[in-house]
N, C-alpha and C positions, 0 to 999 in steps of 0.2 A: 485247334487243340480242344477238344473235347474235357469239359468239370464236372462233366455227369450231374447237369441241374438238375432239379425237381420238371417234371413237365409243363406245370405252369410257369419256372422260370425260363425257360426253352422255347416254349409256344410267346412267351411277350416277348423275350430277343429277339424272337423273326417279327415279328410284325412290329417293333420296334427298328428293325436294320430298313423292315422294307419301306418303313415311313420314310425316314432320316433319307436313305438314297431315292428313292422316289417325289418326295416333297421338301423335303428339307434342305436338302443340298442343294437343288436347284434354286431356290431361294434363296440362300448364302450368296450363290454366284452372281444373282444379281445385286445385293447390296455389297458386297465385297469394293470396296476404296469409297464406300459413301456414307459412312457414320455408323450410327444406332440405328437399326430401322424402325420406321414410326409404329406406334400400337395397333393400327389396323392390322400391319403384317403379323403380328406377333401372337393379334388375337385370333386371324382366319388359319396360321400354325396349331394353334389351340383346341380350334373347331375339329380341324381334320383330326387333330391326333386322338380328340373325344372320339370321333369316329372310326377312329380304328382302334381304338381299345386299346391306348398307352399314355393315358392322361393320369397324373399322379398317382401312381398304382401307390407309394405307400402311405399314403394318409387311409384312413377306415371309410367305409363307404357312406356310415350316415351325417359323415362332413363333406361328402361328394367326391370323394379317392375310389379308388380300388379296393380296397381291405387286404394286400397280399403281402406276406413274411417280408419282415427286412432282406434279409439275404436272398429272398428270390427276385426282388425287386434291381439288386444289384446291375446285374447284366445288361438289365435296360439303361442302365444310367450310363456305364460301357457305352452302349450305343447313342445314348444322347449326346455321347462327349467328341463322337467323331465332327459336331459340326458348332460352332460358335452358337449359333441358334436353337440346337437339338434340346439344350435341358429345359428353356424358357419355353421351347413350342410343349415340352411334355410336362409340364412344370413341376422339373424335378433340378430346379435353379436355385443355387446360394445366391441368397438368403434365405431366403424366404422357404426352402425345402427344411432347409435345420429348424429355424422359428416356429414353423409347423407342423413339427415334429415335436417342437418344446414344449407348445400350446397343447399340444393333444394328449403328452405323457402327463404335465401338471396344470394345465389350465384347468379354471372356475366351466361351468357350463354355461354361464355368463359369458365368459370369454371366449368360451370357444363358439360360441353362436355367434359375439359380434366381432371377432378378429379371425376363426380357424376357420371355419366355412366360408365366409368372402375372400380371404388368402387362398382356400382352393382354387375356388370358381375365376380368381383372376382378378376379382373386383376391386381389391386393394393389393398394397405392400408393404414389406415390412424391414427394419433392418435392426443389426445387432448392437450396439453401443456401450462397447466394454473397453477398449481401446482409447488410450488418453495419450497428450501430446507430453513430455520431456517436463516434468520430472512425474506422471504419473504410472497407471501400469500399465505395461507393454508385456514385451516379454514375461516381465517378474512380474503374474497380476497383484503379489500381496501388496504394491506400493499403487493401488487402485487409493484415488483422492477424491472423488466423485461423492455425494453426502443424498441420502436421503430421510430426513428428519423426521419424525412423529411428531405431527403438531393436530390433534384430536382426532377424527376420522378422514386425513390428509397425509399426505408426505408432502413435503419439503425437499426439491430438489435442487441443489447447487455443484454445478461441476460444469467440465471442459471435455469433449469427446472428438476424437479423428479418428480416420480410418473403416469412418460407420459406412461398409459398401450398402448401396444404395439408398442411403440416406435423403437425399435430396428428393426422390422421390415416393420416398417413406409415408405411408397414415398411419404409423404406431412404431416408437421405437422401444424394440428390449432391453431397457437400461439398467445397467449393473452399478448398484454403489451402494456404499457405505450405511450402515443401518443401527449398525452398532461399535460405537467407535471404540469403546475399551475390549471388545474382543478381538483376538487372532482376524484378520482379516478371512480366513477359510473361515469360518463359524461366525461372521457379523457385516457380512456383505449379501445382499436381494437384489434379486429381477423384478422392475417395476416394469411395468406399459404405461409409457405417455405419448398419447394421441402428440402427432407432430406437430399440431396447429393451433397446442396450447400456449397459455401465455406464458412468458418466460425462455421458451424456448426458441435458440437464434439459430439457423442454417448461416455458417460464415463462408461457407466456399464447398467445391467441388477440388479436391486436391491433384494438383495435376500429376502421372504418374506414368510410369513404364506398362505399355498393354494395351488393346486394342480398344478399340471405339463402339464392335461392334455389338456387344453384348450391351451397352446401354446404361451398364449400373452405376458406374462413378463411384468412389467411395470422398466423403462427406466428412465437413466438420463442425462442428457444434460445441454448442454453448448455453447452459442450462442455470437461470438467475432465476430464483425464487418462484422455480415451476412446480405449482401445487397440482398435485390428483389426487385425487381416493384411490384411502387404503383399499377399497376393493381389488384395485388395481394390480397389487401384490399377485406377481406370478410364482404359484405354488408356498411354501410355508417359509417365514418371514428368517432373514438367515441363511436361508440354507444356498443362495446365487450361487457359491462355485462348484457344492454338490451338481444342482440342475444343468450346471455348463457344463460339466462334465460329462453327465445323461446326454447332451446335446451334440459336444463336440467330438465324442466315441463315434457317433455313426457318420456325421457331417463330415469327420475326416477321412470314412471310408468311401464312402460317395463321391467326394474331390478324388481319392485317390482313382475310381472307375470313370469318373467323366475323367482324366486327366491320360487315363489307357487307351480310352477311345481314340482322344487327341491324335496321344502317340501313334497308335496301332493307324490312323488312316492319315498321317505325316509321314510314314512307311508306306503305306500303302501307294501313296502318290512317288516317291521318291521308286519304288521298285519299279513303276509304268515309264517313269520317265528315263531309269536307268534301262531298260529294255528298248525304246523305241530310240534314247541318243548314243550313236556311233562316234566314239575317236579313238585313234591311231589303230585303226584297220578291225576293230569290234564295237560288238555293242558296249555300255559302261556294266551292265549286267554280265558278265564275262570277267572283266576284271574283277581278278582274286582277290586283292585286299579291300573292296568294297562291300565284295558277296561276303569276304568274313568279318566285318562290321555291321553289316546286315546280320548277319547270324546271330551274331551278340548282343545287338540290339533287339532281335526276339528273343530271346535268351534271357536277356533282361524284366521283359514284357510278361513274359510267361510266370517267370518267379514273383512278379508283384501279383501280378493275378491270383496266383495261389496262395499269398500270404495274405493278400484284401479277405478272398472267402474263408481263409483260416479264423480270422477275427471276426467276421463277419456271422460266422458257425460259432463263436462261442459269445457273440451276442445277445442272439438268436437264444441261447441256452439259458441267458440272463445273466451270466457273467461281466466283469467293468471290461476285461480283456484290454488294459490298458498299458501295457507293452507291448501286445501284438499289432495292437492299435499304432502306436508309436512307430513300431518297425516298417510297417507298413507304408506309413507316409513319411519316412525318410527315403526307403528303399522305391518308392513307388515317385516320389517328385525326383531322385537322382537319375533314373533309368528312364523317365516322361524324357527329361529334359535333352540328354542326352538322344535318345532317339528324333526328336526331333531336331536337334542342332546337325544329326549326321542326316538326314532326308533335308535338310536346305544344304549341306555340303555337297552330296550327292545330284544336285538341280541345277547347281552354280546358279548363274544370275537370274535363271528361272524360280528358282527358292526365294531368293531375295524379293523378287516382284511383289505386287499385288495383285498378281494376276493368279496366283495360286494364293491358297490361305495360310502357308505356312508360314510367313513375315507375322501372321496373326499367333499363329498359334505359341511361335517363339519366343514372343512379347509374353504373352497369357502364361505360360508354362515355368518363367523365372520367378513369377508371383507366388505358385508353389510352394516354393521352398520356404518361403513367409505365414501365408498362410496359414493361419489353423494352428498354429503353430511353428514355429521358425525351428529348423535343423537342428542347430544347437539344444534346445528345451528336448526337444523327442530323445535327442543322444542323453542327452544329460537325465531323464526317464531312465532308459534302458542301462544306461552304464552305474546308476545307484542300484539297480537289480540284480544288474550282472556281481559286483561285488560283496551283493545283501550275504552273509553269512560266509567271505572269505579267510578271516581270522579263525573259521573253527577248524579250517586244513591246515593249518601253520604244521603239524606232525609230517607232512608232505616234505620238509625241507630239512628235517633231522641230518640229514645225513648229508647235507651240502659242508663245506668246507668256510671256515670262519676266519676271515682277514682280518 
């Protein structure tokens, strides 16, 4: 299917597809049923992808990225998404892609020299810590319980965080809390950076969880007793954390949404070679009708998220929040991942299931989704206060219905 990209996003899809199937994948297959793969692989992934010129195209070049548009950059992440390994080798990986994205729209020059450039080049990590355990915020973040106190040129940090994906191996967490406790929490909650290896701060567990091993991130739980930093630290202007979250998680969730087509589009891919080369009851499985028309659908599916990611993506781009289309997206884009994927492990029978194919991975990875970034519900519940925003002024619509 042809989106009619800009040439530069054209030209980095191919040499983005040709890495991924030329180096990347082949390196999947060998670590495929044996954990995380260690850092050596992850960084001689890295090398090559420097070398062919698909190493973090959207960070700005003089933090050591590419400098290329958000939305032309999209397509590669597409491509990154076809293999477990593809976003880390291009390091166009959650976390640390969103984080670095944060760092460079509001970080200090301070900051960004000592956390934005080494987060390019690989040298550190980073992770997001917004996310609290039962009764703080989740879902609802106004019920965020997390405190960070002014105590002279310091904060004072006391709170409880989970779900911090890769946290455990974190040098700096983005932690969201409380800054002003008599205001609305949207107006009196900030992004601090605390170095992970400060005092106060306890790594309590790796939380065990549905999804594969091989991407390596873990997500983390923590626990934050009177961790002091400098106010310097204050990422962007003091208050404004669920503004900047917002600036963050508009793009981060269009990017899940392109690594997560990738996913799909080559858990299809696999499932259409294997429905062509297995034969039962006197054909191929590619032959049978109501597989070929579930196949269909499932591109059908794939196609329409496509074009709703660069819809949003297009009015990013313009500087707009685009924060329903945004929404739409990543419901309509994890419903039809997920779904395509569950019918390419149908499609395999107990070759899908193996781990001899990555689709047992990908099935695990792709129900996190719907969580992620946002859980289904919060996106509907966006989109359906919109959809109704200004229905009471059609009431004249029903004059002439009949009254019981």
């Amino acid at each position: 299917m042809d989106y009619h990209e800009s040439p530069e996003a054209t030209k980095l899809a191919e040499r983005a597809r040709e890495f991924v199937d030329e180096i990347v994948i082949p390196t999947e297959r060998e670590q495929l049923g044996g954990g995380p793969p260690d850092d050596d692989v992850i960084a001689d992934l890295r090398e090559k992808a420097r070398d062919r010129a698909v190493y973090c195209p959207q960070i700005d070049e003089e933090y050591g990225g590419m400098g290329l548009e958000f939305r032309d950059v999209l397509p590669l992440f597409e491509e990154a998404g076809r293999s477990l390994l593809g976003p880390a080798a291009m390091r166009v990986d959650a976390p640390d892609e969103g984080n670095m994205h944060t760092l460079e729209l509001v970080g200090t020059e301070r900051q960004k020299a000592e956390y934005l450039a080494p987060l390019v080049s690989g040298e550190i990590r980073s992770a997001f810590a917004m996310t609290e355990p039962r009764d703080g915020g989740g879902s609802d973040p106004k019920m965020l319980s997390t405190t960070a106190e002014s105590d002279g040129d310091e904060y004072v940090i006391n709170g409880h965080k989970w779900w911090t994906t890769q946290g455990r191996h974190a040098d700096v967490l983005l932690t969201m809390a409380i800054t002003d406790p008599d205001a609305h929490p949207y107006n009196g909650a900030s992004i601090v950076l605390v170095p992970a290896d400060a005092d106060g701060v306890e790594f309590v567990r790796d939380i065990p969880h549905l999804g594969p091993d091989l991407d390596g991130h873990g997500h983390s739980e923590f626990r934050f007793d009177d961790v002091r930093v400098p106010r310097e630290n204050l990422l962007g202007e003091e208050h404004t954390g669920f503004t900047i979250a917002q600036q963050r998680l508009g793009p981060a969730r269009l990017t899940h949404c392109m690594r997560f087509s990738g996913m799909a589009t080559r858990a299809l891919t696999i499932a259409k070679a294997y429905m062509s080369d297995r034969s039962a009851f006197g054909t191929s499985l590619s032959n049978k009708q109501s597989l070929r028309y579930e196949i269909a659908d499932a591109e059908t599916g794939l196609h329409g998220a496509r074009t709703m990611i660069r819809h949003a993506a297009r009015e990013i781009t313009r500087g707009e929040e685009s924060r329903i289309p945004v929404s739409m997206s990543k419901v309509f884009a994890a419903d039809v991942a997920q779904d395509a994927i569950d019918l390419a492990i149908q499609c395999c029978g107990g070759a899908g299931m193996s781990r001899d194919l990555p689709l047992a991975d990908f099935y695990e990875a792709v129900r996190a989704f719907r969580l992620v970034d946002g859980a289904d519900e919060v996106h509907k519940r966006v989109i359906a206060r919109d959809a109704f925003d200004g229905a009471v002024d059609h009431l004249d619509e029903l004059e002439n219905l009949p009254r019981f």
